[in-house]
GUTI-685341 format. One record per atom (N, C-alpha, C, CB): residue in three letters; x, y, z. Coordinates in pm, whole numbers, padded with zeros to 5 digits, always signed. Glycine has a CB too. Example, Ala and Ser with C-alpha at 12.3 -4.5 7.8 and 13.67 -1.06 7.14 Angstrom:
<atoms>
ala+01319-00569+00780;ala+01230-00450+00780;ala+01320-00330+00780;ala+01131-00447+00905;ser+01285-00225+00708;ser+01367-00106+00714;ser+01290+00003+00787;ser+01408-00060+00572;
</atoms>
This chain:
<atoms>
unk-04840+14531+02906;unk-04734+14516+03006;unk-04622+14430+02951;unk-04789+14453+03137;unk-04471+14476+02959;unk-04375+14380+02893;unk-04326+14312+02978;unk-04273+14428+02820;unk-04304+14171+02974;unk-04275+14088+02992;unk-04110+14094+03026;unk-04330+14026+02902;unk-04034+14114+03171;unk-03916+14154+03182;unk-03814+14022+03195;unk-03915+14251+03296;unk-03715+14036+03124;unk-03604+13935+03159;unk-03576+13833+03255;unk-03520+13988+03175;unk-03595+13757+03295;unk-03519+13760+03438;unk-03367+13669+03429;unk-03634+13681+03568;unk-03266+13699+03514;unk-03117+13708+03499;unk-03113+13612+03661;unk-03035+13907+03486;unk-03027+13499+03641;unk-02997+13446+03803;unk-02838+13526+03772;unk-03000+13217+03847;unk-02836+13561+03874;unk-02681+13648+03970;unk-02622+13523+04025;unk-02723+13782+04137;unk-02523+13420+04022;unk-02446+13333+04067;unk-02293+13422+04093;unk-02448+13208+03962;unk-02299+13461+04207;unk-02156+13520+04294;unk-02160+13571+04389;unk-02078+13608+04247;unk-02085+13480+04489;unk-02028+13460+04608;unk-02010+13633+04705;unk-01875+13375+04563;unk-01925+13717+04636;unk-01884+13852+04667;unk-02104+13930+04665;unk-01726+13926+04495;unk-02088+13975+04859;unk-02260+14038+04826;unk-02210+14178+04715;unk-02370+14120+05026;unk-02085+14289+04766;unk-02056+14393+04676;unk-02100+14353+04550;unk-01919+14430+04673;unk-02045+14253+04490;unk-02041+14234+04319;unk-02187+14206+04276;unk-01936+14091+04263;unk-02258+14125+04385;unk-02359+14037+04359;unk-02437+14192+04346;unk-02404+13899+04482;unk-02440+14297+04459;unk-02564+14399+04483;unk-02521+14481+04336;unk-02560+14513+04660;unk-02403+14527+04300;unk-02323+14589+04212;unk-02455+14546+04066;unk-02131+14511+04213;unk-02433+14388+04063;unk-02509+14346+03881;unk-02604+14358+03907;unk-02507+14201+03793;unk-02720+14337+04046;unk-02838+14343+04050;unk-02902+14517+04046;unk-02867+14255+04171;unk-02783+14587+04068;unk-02839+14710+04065;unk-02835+14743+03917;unk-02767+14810+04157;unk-02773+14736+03876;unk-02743+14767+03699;unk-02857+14690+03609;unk-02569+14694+03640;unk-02878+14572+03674;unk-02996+14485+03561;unk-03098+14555+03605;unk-03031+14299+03573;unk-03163+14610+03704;unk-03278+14628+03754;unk-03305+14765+03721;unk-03286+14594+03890;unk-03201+14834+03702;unk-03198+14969+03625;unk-03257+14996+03440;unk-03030+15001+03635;unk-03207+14846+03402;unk-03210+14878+03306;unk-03297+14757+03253;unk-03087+14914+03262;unk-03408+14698+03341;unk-03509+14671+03275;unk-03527+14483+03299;unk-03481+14736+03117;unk-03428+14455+03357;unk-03411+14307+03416;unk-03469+14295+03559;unk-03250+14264+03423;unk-03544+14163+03551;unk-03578+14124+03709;unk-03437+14002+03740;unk-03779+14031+03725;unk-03437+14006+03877;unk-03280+13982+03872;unk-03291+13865+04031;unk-03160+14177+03892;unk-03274+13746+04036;unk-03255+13658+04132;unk-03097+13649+04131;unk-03335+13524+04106;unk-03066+13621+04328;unk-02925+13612+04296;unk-02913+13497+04426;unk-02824+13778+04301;unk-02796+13426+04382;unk-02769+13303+04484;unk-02611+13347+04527;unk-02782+13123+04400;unk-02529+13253+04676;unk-02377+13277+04648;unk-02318+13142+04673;unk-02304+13396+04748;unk-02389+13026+04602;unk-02286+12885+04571;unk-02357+12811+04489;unk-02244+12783+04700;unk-02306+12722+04434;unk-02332+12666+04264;unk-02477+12526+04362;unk-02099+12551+04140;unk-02484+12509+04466;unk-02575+12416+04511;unk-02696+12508+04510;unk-02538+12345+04651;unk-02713+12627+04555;unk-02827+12702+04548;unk-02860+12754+04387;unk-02806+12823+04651;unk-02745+12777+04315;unk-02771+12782+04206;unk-02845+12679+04089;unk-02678+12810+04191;unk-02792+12595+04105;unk-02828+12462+04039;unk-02991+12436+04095;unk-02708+12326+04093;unk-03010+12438+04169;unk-03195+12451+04278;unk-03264+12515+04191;unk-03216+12561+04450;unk-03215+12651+04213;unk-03274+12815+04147;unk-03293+12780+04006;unk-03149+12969+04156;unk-03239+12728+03913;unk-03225+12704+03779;unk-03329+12632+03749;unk-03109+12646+03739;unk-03359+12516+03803;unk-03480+12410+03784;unk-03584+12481+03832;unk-03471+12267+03860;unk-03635+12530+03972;unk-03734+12591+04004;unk-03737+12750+03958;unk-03741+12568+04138;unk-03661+12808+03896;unk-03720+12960+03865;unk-03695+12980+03721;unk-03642+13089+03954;unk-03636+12880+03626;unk-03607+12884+03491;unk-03574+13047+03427;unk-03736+12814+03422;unk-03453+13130+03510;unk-03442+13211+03480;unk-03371+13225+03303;unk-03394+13251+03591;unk-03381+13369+03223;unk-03388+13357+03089;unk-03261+13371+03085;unk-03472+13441+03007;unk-03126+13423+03159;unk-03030+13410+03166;unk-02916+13378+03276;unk-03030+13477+03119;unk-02776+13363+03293;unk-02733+13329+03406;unk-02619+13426+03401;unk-02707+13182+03426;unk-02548+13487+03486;unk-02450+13557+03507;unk-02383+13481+03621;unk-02486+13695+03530;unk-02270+13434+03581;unk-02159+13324+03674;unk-02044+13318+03664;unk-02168+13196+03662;unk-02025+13380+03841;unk-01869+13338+03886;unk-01828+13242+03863;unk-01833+13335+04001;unk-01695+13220+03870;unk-01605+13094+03833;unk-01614+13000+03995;unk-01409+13158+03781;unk-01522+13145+04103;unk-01503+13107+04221;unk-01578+13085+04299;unk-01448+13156+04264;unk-01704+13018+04302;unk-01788+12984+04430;unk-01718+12899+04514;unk-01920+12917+04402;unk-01776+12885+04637;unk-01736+12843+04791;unk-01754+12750+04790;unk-01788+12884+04905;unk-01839+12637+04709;unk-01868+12501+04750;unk-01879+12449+04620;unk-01994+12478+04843;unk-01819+12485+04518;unk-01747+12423+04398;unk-01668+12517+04267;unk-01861+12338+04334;unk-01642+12468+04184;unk-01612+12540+04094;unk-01718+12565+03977;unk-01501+12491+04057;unk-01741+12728+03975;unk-01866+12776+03845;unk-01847+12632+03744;unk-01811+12968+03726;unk-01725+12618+03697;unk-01766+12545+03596;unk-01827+12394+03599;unk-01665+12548+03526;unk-01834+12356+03708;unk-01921+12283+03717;unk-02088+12316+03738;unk-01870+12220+03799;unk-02094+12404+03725;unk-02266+12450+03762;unk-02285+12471+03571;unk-02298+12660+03902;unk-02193+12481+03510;unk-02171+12547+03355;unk-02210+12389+03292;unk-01971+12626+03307;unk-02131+12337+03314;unk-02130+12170+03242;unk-02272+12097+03304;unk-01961+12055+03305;unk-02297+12120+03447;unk-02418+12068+03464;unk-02536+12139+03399;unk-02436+12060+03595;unk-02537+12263+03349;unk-02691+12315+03291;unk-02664+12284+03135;unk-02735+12510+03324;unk-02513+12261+03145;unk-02533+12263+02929;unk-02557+12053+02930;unk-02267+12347+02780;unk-02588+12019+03011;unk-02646+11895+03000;unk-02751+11870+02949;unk-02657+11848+03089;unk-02876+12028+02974;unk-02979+11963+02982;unk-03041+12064+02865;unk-03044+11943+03134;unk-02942+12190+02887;unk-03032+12321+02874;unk-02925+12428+02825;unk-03112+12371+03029;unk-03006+12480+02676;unk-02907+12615+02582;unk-02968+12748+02687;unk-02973+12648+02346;unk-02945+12753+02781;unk-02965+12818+02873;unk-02851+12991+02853;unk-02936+12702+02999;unk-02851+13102+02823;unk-02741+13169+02762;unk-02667+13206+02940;unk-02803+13328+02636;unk-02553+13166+02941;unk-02437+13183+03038;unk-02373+13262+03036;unk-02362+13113+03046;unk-02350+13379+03053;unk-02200+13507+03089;unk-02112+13501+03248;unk-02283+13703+03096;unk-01996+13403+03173;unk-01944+13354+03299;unk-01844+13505+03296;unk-01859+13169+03298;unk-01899+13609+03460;unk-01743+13685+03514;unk-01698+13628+03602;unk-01736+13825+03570;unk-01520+13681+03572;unk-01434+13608+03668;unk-01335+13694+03664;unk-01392+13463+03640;unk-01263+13656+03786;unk-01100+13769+03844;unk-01026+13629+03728;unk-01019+13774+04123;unk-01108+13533+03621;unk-00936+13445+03625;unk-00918+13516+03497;unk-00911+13228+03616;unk-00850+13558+03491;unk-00769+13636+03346;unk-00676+13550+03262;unk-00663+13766+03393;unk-00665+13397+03294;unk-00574+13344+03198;unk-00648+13292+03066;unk-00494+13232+03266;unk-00578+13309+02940;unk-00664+13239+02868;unk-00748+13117+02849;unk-00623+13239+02811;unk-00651+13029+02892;unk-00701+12903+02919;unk-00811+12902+02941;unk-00653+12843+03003;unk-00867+12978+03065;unk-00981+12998+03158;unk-01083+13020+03090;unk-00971+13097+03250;unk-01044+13107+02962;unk-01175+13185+02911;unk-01166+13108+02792;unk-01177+13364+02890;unk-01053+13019+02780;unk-01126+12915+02624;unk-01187+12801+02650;unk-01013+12851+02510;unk-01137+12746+02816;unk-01204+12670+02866;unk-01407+12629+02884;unk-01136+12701+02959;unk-01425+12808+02931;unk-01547+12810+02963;unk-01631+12793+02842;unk-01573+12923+03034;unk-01587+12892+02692;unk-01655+12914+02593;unk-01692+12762+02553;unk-01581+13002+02493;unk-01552+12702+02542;unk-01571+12555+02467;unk-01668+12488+02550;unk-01427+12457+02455;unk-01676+12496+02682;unk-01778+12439+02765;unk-01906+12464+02752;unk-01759+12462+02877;unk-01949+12600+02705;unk-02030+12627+02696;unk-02126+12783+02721;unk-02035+12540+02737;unk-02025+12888+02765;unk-02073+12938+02817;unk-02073+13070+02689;unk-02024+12932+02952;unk-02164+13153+02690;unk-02173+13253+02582;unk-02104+13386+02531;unk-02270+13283+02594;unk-02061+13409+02638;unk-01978+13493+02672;unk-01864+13489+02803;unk-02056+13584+02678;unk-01790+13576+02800;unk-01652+13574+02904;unk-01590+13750+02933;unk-01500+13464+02804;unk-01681+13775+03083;unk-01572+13901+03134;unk-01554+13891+03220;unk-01587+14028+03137;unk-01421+13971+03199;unk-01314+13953+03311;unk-01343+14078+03413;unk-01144+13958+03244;unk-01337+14046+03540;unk-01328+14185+03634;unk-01198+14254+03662;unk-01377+14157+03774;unk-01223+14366+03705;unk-01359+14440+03660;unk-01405+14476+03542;unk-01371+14543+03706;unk-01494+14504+03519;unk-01570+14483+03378;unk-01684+14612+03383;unk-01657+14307+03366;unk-01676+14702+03271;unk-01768+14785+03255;unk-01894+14776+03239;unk-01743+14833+03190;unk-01993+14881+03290;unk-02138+14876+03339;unk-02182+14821+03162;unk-02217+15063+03417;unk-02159+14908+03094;unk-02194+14873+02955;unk-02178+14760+02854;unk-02153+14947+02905;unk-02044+14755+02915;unk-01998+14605+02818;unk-02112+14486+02929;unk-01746+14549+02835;unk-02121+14481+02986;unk-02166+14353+03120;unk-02336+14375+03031;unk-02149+14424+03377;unk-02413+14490+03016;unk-02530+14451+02959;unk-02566+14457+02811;unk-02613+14515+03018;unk-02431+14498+02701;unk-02415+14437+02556;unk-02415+14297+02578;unk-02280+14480+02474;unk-02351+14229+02665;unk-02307+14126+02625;unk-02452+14045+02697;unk-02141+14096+02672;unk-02501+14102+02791;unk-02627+14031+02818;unk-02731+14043+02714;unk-02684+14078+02940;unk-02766+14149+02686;unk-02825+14144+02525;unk-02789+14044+02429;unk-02789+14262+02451;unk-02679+14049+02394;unk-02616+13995+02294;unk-02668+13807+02278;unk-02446+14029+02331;unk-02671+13823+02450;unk-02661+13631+02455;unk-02819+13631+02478;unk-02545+13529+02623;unk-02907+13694+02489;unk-03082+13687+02508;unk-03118+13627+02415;unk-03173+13813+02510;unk-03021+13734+02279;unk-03079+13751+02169;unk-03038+13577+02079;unk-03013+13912+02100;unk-02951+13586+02113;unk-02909+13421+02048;unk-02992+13317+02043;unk-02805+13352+02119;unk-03069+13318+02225;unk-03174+13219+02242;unk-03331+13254+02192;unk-03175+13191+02390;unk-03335+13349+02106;unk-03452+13403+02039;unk-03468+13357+01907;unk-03451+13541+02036;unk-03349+13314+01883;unk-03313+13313+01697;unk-03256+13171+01660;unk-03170+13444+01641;unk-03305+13126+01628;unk-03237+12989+01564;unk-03084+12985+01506;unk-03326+12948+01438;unk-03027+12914+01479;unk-02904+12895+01380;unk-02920+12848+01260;unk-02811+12814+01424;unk-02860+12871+01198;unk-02867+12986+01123;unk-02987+13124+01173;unk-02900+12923+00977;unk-02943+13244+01134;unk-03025+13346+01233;unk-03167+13357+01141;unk-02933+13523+01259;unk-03245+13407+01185;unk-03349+13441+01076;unk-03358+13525+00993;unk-03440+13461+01108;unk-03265+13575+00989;unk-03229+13636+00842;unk-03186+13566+00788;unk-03154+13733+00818;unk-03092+13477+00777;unk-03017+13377+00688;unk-03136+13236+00640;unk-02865+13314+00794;unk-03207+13192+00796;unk-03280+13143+00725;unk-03399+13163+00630;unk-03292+13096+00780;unk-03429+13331+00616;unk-03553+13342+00525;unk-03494+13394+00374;unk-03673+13460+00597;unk-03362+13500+00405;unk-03308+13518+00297;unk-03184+13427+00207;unk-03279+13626+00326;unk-03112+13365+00314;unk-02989+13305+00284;unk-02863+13390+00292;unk-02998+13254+00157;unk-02892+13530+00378;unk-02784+13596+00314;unk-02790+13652+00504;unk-02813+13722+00137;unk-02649+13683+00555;unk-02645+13792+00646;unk-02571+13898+00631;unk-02617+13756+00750;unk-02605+14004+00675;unk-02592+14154+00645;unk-02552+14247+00763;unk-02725+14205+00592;unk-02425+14330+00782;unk-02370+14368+00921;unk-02307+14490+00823;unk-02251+14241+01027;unk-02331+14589+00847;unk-02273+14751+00751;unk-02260+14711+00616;unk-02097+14825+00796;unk-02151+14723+00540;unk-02148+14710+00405;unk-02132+14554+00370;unk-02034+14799+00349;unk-02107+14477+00452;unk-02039+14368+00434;unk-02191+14274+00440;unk-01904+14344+00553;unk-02186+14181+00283;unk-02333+14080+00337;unk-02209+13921+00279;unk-02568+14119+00190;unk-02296+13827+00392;unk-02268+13691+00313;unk-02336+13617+00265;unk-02219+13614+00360;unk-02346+13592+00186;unk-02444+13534+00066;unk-02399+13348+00066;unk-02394+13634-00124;unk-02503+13327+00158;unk-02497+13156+00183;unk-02547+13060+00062;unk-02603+13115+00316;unk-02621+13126-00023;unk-02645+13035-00124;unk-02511+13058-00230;unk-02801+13063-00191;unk-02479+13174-00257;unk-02433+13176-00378;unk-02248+13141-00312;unk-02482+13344-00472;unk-02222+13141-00186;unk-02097+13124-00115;unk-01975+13240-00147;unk-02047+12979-00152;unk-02089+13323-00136;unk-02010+13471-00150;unk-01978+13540-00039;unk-02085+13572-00222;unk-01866+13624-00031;unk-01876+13742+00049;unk-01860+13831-00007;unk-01810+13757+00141;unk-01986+13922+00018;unk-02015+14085-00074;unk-01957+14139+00007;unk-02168+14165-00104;unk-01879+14290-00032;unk-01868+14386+00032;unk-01889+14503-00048;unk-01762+14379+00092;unk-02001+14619+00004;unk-02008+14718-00058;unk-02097+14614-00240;unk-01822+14805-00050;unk-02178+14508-00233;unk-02234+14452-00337;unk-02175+14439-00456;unk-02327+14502-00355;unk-01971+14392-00439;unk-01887+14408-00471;unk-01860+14215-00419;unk-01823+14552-00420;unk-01820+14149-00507;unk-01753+13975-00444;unk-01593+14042-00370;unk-01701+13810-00637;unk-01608+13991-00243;unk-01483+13999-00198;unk-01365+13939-00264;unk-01488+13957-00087;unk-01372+13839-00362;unk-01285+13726-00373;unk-01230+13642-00247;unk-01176+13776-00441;unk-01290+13594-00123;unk-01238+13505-00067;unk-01170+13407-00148;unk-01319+13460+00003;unk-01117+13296-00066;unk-01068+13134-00115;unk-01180+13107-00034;unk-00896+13049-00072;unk-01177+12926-00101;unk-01209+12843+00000;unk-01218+12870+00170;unk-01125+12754-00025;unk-01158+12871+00192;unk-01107+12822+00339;unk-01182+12939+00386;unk-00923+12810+00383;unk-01139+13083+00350;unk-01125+13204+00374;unk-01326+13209+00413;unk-01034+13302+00225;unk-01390+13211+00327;unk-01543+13190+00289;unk-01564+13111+00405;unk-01587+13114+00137;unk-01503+12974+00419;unk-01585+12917+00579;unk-01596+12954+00680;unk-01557+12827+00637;unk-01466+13009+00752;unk-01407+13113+00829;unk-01528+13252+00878;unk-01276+13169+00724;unk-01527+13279+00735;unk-01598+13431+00745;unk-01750+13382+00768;unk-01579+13543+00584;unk-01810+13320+00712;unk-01943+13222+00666;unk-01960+13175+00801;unk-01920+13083+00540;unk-01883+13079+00878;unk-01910+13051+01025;unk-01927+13181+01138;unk-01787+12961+01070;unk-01857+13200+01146;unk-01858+13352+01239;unk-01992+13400+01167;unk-01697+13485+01213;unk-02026+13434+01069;unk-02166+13528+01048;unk-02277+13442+01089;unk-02198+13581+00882;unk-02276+13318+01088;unk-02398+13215+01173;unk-02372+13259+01335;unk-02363+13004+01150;unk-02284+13260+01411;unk-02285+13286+01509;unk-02243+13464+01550;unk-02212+13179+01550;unk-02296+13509+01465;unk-02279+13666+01513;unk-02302+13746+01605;unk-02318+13727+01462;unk-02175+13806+01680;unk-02195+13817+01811;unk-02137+13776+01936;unk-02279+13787+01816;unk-02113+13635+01873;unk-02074+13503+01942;unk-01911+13512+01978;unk-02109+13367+01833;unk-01871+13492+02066;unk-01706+13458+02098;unk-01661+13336+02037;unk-01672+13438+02256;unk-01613+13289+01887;unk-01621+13130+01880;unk-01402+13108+01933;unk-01694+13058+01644;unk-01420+13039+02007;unk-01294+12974+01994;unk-01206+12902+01880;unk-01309+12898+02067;unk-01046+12976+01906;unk-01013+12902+01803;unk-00993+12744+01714;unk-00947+12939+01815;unk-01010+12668+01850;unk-01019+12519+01886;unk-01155+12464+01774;unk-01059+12498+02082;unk-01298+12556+01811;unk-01439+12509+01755;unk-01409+12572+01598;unk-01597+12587+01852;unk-01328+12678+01583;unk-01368+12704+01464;unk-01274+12599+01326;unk-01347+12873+01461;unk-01159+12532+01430;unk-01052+12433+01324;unk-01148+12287+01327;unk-00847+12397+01410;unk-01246+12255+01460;unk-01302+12116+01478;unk-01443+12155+01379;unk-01333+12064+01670;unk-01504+12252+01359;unk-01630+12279+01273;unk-01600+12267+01087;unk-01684+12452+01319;unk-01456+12304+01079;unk-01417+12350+00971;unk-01375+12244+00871;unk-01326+12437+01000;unk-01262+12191+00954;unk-01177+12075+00919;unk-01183+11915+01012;unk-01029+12140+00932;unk-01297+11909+01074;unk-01336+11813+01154;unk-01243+11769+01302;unk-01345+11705+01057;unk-01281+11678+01347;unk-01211+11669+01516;unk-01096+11633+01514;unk-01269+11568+01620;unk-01068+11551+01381;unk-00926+11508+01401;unk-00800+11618+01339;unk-00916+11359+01324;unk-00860+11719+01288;unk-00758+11812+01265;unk-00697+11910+01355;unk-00794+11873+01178;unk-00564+11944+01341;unk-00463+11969+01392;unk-00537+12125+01476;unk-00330+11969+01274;unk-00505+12106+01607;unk-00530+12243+01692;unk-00407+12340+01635;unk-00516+12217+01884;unk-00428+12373+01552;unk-00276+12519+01500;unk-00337+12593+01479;unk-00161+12523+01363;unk-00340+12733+01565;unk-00405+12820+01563;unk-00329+12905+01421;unk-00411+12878+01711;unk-00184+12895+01357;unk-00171+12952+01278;unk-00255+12989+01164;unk-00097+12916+01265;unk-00288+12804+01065;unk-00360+12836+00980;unk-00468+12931+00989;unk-00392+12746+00948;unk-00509+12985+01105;unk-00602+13049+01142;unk-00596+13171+01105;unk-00619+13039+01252;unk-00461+13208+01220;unk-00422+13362+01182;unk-00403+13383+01032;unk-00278+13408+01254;unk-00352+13299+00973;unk-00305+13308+00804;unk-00434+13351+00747;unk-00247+13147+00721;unk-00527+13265+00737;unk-00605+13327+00676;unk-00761+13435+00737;unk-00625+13219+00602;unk-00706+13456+00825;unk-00769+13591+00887;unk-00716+13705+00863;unk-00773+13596+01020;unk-00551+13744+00862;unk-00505+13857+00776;unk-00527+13848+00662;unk-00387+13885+00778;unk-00570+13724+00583;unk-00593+13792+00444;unk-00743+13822+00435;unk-00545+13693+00316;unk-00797+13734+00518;unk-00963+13801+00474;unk-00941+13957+00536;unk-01135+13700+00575;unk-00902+13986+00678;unk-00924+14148+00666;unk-00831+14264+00568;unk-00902+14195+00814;unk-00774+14211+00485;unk-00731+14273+00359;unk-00827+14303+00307;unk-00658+14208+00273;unk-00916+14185+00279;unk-01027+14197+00171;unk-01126+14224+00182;unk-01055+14119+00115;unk-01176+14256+00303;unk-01297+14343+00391;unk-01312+14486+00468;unk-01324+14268+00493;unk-01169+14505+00503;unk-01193+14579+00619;unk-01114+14685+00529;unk-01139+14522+00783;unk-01126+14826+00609;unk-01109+14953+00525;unk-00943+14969+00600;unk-01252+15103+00559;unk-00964+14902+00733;unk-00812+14942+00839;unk-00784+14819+00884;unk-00827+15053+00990;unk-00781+14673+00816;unk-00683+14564+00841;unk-00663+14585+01008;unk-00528+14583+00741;unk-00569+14704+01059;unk-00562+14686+01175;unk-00636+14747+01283;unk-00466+14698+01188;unk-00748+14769+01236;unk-00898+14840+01331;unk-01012+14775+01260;unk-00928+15040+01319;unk-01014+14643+01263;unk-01142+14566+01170;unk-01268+14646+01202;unk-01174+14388+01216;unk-01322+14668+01140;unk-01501+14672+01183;unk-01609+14564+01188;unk-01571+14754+01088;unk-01556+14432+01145;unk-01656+14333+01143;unk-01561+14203+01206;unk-01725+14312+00976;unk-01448+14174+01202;unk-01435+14076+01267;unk-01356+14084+01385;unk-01399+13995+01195;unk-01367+14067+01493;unk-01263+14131+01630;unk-01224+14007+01693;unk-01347+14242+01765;unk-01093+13986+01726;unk-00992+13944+01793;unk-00994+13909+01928;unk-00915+14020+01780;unk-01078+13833+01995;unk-01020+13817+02119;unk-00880+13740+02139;unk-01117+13754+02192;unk-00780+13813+02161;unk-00675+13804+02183;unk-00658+13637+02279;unk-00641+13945+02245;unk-00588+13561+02229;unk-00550+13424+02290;unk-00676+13349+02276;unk-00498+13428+02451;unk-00764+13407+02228;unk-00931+13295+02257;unk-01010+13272+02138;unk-01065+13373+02367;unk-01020+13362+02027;unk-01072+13303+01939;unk-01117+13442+01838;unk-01182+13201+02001;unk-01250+13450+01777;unk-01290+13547+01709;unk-01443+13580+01702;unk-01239+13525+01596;unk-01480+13717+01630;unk-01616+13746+01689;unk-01637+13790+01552;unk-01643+13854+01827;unk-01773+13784+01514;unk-01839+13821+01397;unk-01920+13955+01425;unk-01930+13703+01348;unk-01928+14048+01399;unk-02006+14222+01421;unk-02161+14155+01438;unk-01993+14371+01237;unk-02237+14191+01509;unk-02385+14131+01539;unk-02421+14182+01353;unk-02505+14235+01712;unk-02571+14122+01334;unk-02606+14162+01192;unk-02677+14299+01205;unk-02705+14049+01116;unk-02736+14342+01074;unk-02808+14464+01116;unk-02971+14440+01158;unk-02798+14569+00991;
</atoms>
């Protein structure tokens, strides 16, 4: 007998709330659902569900306080949806903590990739277990080779730089992952360096020169537009 998921539903709207519980339960999730961050916060301690799906807008506070109170205690994986579409909102939550970010409305499919996506995170250590048994992670043609501080493509050295190699090298530890542009300049170049998202962009067009077959249709590194960047899950 397998052992099924279980997902807490945190949102206010019953439509939206019956909407995710019908889709998880379809597809293999047992599914608790609350509609304010006080019943939520309860539910969390007494039912230790394996993931959380959370509104921003609850009635008797703001999601992100139910977000900051569980990353107190607990790598608990979070997919905060929300109507707030500003960036801010969604660099806010990530940096806070949360694993993912969709916006409504939001497709049946993308809503349970991305629940996958964040299960799977809390299964696997960091570095992933591939990296930690081989040293190397591997996503289509493209591997990164953590000992030797390579990026292969096609078992070919990309020629990164410096910089370029950390960049690419971070994102493949968190593969999958939404990292913000904020975590990836404070991981890189430490806390006191400059929030400029340029240096960023700079050397992200040149690494997808040196990886990607269409620069402007990457296959391994994707763009969330105003928020940060994503590494292709491994194989």
């Amino acid at each position: 007998m397998n052992i099924k998921d279980k997902v807490l539903i945190i949102e206010d709207e019953q439509s939206i709330s019956n909407f995710i519980s019908t889709i998880l339960a379809a597809n293999g999730y047992d599914t608790l659902a609350v509609r304010s961050g006080a019943e939520a916060l309860a539910m969390i301690s007494s039912h230790c569900p394996d993931l959380i799906v959370l509104d921003l807008g609850l009635p008797d506070m703001d999601g992100m306080e139910v977000l900051r109170s569980v990353r107190k205690w607990s790598n608990l994986p979070v997919v905060v949806v929300s109507a707030r579409q500003h960036e801010r909102d969604k660099v806010d939550a990530l940096d806070c903590g949360a694993d993912d970010y969709l916006v409504k409305p939001f497709g049946t499919a993308e809503l349970l990739a991305r629940i996958r996506t964040a299960i799977r995170h809390t299964r696997t250590t960091l570095p992933g277990d591939e990296i930690a048994r081989s040293g190397k992670f591997t996503t289509g043609e493209l591997t990164i080779d953590y000992d030797k501080h390579q990026v292969l493509l096609r078992g070919e050295n990309a020629r990164l730089t410096v910089n370029e190699y950390k960049i690419v090298a971070l994102l493949g530890k968190y593969a999958g992952k939404v990292l913000t542009y904020d975590f990836i300049i404070r991981e890189l170049w430490g806390p006191k360096a400059r929030t400029d998202n340029q240096i960023l962009r700079v050397n992200m067009a040149n690494i997808r020169r040196k990886i990607e077959k269409d620069p402007g249709r990457p296959e391994y590194i994707f763009t969330e537009v105003g928020v940060g960047y994503r590494m292709r899950e491994g194989d």
